[in-house]
Each structure stands twice: as C-alpha cells, then as structure tokens.
C-alpha angles and dihedrals in degrees: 000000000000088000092057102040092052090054093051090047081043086051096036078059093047083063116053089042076067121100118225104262080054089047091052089046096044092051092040088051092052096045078059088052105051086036085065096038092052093049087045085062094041088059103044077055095047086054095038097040096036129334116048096184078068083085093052098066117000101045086052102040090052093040097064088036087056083050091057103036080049101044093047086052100055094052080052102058094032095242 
C-alpha cells in the first residue's frame, strides 16, 4: 500500500511541476483514456449480458486499444 500511495504522491508532484497548457493535455489524455476503459467494460457486459459476438470484435478492438492508451501513458509519466 506504501508502494501505491507514494506513486500517486510521485504522480500528484508530476503535476503541479506542470504548467497550465501540461496540466489541460494531461487531463484531456486521461478523459481519452477512461472514456476507453469504460467502453472496454460496456462491451465485456454487452458480451457477457446479451450479445456474445460482442467478444469477437469490440473487446478486442478496445483491449488493444487499453494496451496502447496505457503504454503511451506510462512513457509519458515516466512510470
């Protein structure tokens, strides 16, 4: 638990050093990236609740696209 509060203290830092303009883009990229997340887990309900083709193309689609957002992320912060 020590481990994760101090990275989100480490990441709280990251942000302030930012100047405004950083601080908009930062937020803006990780709106993008909840937007996706939340839209990954719609559709694993989707397949899991109705519609099971819905694991054929969507959950990969948004998977992959989870794996990039977060990657990219993480080069960003320095994580």
């Amino acid at each position: 638990m020590d481990k994760i509060w101090g990275g989100i203290i480490l990441l709280r830092g990251r942000y302030d050093a930012m100047t405004p303009g950083e601080q908009t883009s930062a937020m803006f990229q990780a709106g993008i990236d909840l937007m996706i997340l939340v839209f990954f887990f719609a559709a694993v309900y989707t397949g899991v609740t109705r519609d099971i083709n819905a694991f054929y193309f969507w959950v990969p689609v948004f998977a992959f696209a989870l794996w990039v957002r977060f990657k990219q992320a993480r080069q960003r912060w320095n994580l």
